[in-house]
TORGUNU-230433 format. One record per residue (C-alpha): residue in one letter; residue number from 1; x, y, z. Coordinates in Angstrom, 2 decimals. Layout:
BEGIN
SITE lummi sepa      xx      yy      zz
SITE     A  NUM       X       Y       Z
...
***
This chain:
BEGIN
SITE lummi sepa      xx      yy      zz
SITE     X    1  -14.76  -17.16   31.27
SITE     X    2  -17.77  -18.24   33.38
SITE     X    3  -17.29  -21.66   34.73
SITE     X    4  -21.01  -22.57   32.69
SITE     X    5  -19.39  -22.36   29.62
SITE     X    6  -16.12  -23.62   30.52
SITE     X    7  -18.07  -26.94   31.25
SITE     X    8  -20.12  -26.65   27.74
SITE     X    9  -16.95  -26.42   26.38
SITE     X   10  -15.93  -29.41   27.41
SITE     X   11  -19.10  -31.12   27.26
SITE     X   12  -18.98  -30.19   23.41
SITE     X   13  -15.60  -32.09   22.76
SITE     X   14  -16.39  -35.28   25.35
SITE     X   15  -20.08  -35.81   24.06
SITE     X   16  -18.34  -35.80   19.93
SITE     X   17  -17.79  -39.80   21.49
SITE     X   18  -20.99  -40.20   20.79
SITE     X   19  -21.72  -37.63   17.82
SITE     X   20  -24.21  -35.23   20.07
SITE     X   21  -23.94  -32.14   19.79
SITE     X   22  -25.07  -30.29   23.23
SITE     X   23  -27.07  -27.57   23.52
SITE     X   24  -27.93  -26.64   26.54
SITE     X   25  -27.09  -28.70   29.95
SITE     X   26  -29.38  -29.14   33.47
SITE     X   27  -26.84  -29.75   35.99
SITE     X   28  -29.72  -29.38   38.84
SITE     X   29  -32.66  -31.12   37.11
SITE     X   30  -34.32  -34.01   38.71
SITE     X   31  -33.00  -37.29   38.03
SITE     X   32  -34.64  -40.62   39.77
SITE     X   33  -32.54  -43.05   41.37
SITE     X   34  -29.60  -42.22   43.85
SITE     X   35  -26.92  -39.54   43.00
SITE     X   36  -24.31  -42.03   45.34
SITE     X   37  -23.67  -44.61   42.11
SITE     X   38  -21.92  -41.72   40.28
SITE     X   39  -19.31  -38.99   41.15
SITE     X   40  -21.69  -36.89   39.12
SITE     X   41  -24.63  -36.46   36.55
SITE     X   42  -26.53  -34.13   34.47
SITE     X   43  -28.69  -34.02   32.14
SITE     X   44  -27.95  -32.72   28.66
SITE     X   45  -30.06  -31.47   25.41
SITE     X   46  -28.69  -31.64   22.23
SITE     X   47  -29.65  -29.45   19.05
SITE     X   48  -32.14  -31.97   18.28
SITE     X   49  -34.27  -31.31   21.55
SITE     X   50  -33.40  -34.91   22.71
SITE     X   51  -32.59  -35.47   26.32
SITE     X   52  -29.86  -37.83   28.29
SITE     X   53  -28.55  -38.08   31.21
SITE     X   54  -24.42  -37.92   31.24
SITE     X   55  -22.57  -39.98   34.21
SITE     X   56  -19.43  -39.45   35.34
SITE     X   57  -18.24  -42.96   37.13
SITE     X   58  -15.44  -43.70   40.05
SITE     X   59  -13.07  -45.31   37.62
SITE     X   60  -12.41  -48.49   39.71
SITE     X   61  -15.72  -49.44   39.09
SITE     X   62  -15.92  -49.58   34.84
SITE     X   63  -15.30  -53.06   34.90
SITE     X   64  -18.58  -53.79   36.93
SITE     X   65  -20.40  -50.60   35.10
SITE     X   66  -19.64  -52.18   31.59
SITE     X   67  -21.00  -55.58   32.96
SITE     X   68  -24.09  -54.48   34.05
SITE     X   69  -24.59  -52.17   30.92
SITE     X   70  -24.37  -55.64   29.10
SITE     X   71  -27.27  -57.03   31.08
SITE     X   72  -29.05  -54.45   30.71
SITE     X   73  -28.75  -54.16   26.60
SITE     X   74  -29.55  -58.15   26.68
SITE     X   75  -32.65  -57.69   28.97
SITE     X   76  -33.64  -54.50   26.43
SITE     X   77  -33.06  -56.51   23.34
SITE     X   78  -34.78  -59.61   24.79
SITE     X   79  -38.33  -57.02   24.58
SITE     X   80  -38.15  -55.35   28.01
SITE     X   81  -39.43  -52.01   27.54
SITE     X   82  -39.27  -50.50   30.85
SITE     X   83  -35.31  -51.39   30.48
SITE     X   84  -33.45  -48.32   28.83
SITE     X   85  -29.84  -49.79   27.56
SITE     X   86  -26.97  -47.03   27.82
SITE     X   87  -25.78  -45.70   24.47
SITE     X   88  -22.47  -46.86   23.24
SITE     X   89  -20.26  -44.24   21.80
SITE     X   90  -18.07  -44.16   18.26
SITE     X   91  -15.89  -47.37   19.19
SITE     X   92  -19.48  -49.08   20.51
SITE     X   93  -18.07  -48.64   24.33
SITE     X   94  -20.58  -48.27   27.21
SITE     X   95  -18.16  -46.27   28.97
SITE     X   96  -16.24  -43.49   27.25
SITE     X   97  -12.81  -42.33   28.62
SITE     X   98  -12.27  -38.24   27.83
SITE     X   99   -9.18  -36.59   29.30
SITE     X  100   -8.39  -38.96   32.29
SITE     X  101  -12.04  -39.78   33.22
SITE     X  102  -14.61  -41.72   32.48
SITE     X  103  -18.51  -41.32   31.33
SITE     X  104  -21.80  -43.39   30.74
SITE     X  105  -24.51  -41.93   28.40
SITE     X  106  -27.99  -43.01   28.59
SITE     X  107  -31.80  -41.59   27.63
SITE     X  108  -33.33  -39.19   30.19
SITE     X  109  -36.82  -40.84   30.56
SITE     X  110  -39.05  -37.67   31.73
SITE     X  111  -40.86  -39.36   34.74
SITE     X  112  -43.86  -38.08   37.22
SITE     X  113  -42.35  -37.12   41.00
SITE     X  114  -43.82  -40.14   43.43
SITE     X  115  -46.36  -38.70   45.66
SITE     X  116  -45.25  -40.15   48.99
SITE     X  117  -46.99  -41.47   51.15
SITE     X  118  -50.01  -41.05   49.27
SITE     X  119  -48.81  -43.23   46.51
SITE     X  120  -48.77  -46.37   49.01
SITE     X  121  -52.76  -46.20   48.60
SITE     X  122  -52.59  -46.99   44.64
SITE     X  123  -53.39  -50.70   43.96
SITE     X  124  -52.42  -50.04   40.34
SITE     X  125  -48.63  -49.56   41.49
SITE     X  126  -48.67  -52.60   43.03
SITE     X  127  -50.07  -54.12   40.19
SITE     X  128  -47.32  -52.83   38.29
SITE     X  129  -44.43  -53.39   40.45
SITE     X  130  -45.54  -57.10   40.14
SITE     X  131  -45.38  -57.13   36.60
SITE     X  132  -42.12  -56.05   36.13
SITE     X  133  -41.15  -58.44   38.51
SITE     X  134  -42.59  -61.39   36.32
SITE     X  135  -41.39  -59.90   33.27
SITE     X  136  -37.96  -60.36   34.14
SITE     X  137  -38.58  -63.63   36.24
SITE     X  138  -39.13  -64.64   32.93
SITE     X  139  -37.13  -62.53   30.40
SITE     X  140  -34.05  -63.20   32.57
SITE     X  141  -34.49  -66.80   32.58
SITE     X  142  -33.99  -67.51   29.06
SITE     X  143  -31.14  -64.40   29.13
SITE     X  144  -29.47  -65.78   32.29
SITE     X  145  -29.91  -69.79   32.77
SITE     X  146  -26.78  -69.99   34.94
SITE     X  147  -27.96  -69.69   38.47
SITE     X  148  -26.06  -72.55   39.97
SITE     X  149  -22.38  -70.54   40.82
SITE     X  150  -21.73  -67.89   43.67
SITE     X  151  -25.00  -66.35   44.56
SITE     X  152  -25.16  -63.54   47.29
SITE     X  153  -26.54  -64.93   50.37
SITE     X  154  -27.86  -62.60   52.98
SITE     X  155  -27.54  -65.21   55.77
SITE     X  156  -23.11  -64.87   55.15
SITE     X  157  -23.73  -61.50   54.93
SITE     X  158  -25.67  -61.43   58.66
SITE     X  159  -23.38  -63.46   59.77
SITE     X  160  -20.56  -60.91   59.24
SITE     X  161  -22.47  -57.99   60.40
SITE     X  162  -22.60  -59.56   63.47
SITE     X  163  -18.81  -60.63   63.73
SITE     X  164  -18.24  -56.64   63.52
SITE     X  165  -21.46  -55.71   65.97
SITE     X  166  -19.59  -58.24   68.12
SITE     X  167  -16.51  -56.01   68.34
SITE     X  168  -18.11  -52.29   67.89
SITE     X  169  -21.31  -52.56   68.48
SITE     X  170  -22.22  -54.75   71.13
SITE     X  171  -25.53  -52.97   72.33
SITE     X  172  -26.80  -53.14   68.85
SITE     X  173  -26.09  -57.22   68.99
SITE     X  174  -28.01  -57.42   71.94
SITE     X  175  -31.29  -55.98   70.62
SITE     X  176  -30.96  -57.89   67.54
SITE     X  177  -30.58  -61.36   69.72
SITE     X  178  -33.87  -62.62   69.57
SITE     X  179  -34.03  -61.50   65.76
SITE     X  180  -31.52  -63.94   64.87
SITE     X  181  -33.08  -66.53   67.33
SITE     X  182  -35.82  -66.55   64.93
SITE     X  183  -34.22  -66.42   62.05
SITE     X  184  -31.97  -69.59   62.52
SITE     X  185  -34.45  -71.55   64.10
SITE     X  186  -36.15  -72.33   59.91
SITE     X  187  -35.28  -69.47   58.00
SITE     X  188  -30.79  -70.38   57.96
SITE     X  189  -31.63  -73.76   57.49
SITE     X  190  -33.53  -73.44   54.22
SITE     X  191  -32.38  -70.10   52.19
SITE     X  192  -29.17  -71.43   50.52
SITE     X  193  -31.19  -73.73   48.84
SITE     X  194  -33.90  -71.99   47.56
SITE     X  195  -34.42  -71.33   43.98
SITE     X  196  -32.43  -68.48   42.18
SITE     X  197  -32.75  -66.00   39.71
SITE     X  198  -31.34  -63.15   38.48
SITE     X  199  -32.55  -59.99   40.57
SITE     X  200  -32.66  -56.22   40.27
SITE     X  201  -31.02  -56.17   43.44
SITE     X  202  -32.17  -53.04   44.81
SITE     X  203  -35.61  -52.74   43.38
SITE     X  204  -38.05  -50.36   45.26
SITE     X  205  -40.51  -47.41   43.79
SITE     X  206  -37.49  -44.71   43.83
SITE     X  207  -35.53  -46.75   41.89
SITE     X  208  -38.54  -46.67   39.48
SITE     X  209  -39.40  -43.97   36.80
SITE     X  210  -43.13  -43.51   36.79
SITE     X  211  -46.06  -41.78   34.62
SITE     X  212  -49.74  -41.12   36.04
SITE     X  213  -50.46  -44.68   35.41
SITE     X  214  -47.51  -46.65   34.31
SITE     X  215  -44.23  -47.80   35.10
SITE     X  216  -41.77  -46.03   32.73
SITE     X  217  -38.37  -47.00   33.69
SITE     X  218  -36.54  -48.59   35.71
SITE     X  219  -33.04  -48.03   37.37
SITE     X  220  -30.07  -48.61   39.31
SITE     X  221  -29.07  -51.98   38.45
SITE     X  222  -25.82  -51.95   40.23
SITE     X  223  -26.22  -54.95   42.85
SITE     X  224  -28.16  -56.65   40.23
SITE     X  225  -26.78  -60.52   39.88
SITE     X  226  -28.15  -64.28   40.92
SITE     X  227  -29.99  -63.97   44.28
SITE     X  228  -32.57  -66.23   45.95
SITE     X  229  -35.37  -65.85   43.71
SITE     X  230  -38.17  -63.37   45.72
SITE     X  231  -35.15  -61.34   46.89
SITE     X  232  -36.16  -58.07   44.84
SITE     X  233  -40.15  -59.13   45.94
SITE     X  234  -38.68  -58.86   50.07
SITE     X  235  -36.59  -55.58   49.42
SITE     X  236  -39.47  -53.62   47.96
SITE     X  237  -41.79  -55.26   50.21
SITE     X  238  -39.32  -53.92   53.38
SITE     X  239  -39.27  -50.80   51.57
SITE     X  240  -42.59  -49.99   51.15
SITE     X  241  -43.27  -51.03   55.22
SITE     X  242  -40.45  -49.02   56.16
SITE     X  243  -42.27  -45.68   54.45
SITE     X  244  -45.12  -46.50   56.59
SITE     X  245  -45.64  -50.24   58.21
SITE     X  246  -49.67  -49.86   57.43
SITE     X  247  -48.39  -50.68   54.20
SITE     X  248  -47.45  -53.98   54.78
SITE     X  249  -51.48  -54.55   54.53
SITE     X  250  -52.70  -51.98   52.85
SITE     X  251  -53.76  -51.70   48.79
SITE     X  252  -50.39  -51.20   47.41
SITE     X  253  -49.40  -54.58   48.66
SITE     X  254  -52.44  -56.40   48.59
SITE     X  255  -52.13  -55.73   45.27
SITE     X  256  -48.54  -56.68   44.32
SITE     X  257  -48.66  -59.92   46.37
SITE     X  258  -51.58  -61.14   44.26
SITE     X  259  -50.52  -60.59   41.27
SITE     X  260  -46.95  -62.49   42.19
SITE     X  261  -49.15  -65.48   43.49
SITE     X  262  -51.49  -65.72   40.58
SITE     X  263  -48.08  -65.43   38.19
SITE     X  264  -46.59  -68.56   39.90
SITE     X  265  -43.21  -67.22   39.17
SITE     X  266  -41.24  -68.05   42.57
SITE     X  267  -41.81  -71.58   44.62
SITE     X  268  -43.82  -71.80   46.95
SITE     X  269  -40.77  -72.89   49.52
SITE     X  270  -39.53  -69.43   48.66
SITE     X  271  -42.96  -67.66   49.29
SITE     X  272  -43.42  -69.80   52.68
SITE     X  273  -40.03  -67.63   54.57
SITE     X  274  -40.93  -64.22   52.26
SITE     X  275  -41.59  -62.26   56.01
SITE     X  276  -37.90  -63.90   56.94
SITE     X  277  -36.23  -62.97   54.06
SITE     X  278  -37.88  -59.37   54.48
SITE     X  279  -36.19  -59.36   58.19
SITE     X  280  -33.05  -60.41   56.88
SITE     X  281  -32.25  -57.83   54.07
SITE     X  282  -33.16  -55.16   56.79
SITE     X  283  -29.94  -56.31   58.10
SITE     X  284  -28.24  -54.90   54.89
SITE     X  285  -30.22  -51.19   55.81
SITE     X  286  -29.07  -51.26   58.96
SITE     X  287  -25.37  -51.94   58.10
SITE     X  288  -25.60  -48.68   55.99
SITE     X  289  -27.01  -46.36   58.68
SITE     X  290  -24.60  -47.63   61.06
SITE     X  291  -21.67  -47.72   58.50
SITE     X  292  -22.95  -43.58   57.80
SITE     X  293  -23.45  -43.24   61.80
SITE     X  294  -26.84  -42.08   60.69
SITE     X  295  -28.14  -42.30   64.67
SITE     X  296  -31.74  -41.34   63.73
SITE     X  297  -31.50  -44.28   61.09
SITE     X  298  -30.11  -47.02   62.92
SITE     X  299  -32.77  -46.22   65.88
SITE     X  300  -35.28  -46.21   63.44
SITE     X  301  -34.46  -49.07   61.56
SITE     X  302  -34.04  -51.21   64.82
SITE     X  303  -37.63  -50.35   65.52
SITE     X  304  -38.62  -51.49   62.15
SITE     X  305  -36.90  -54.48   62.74
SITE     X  306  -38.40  -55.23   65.79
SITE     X  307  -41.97  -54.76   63.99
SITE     X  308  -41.33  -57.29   61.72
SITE     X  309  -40.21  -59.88   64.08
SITE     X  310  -43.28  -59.43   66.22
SITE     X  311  -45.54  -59.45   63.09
SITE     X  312  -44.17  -62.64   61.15
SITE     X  313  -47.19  -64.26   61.60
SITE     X  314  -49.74  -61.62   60.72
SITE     X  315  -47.38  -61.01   57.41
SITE     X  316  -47.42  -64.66   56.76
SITE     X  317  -51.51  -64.37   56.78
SITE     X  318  -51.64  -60.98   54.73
SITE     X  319  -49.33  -62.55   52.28
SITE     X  320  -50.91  -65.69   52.30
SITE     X  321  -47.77  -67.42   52.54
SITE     X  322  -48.59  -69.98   55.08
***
């Protein structure tokens, strides 16, 4: 029996969980976000010509998975609409064991490829990434009030990277001197004591499902937790440079940093060290290149770096954060 319908076949009896009936399955379409979270995914038709998207998940992570699939229903019921809950099965479980493994179900929100670079020239995105941001600056406030236990703090997580550079990676340490220089000299003395809120975590365009003109979706909530509050404002900011460092002033950004200032959403302590706290979670990037020996990455990332420190003050004027 081709191995196609061996795997409908047992598509057919795992998907009865959740009373679907398949009928027909795309194990190569295109699905945003990034195929690492899962140890696979597809998505799946059933006879009513509706569309999800079935994950297969490393079982030592359902405890976190189910978590974050409760935030995620909260933030959904609480009126998000760009947040797309994952559908629980008969028994009303997020994640549905079938023969010795283990399976997430959510709706496949048909989304628009990102023209890159181009799309860094579209002040509407920017406009859009901002209000997402202040939509759950505020949704996530009333959903999430406890922000005064563990938060992650980038500055203990630095500080470990560089324990380890110490050891393996002593020429990397060396460029990255001066970076830290600056970075304890204000930025380490005032971050743990900034305001929190809960964060997307990883929140940049790809992790975003987009139409021609709107933002449809979005995805990947799996560092999602209590952060410094304009932590998901400096990763997609560092993302967007690191596509192309003219847009760290150009329309995307002009755009996204004046709608965030007008909103009033984060303090403006936290807005006064926003080209910092960009720096710092670059730290986290370069971790992963060098944690993937990804050479090409890690050179290119320490270049970025370097950009950054050399432009904090021309950031601080773009961003008006002086």
């Amino acid at each position: 029996m081709p191995e196609t319908q061996m795997d409908m076949q047992y598509l057919k009896s795992l998907l009865k969980n959740w009373c679907i009936d398949p009928s027909d399955v795309f194990p190569d379409a295109w699905i945003a976000g990034s195929p690492e979270r899962t140890l696979r995914r597809m998505v799946i038709v059933d006879t009513r010509e509706k569309s999800f998207v079935l994950e297969e998940i490393f079982p030592p992570a359902m405890g976190r998975k189910q978590d974050i699939a409760g935030i995620i229903d909260d933030l959904s019921r609480r009126g998000m609409k760009q947040v797309h809950p994952y559908c629980p099965d008969q028994r009303g479980d997020v994640v549905s064991g079938y023969d010795g493994r283990f399976w997430q179900l959510r709706e496949y929100i048909r989304g628009c490829i990102l023209p890159r670079p181009e799309y860094l020239e579209d002040a509407w995105r920017g406009e859009a990434l901002a209000e997402f941001l202040i939509a759950l600056h505020d949704t996530s406030e009333k959903a999430h009030a406890d922000t005064e236990g563990a938060a992650f703090s980038i500055i203990r997580f630095i500080d470990g990277f560089m324990t380890k550079l110490r050891t393996y990676r002593p020429e990397v340490l060396r460029e990255l001197n001066p970076l830290l220089d600056y970075l304890a000299d204000e930025f380490y003395r005032v971050h743990d004591v900034l305001p929190r809120s809960f964060c997307h975590g990883d929140y940049h365009p790809l992790n975003v499902v987009w139409s021609e003109k709107e933002i449809l979706s979005v995805i990947d909530w799996e560092f999602c937790g209590v952060k410094t509050e304009a932590y998901d404002l400096a990763l997609l900011l560092g993302c967007l440079g690191m596509e192309d460092p003219r847009a760290l002033i150009g329309p995307l950004i002009r755009s996204l940093m004046t709608c965030i200032r007008e909103s009033g959403i984060y303090a403006s302590d936290s807005l006064a060290v926003l080209p910092e706290l960009v720096m710092a979670l670059r730290f986290a990037w370069l971790s992963e290149w060098l944690r993937k020996n990804d050479v090409e990455m890690v050179c290119l990332e320490l270049d970025y770096l370097s950009l950054l420190f050399h432009n904090q003050s021309t950031l601080k004027s773009a961003w008006r954060c002086l």
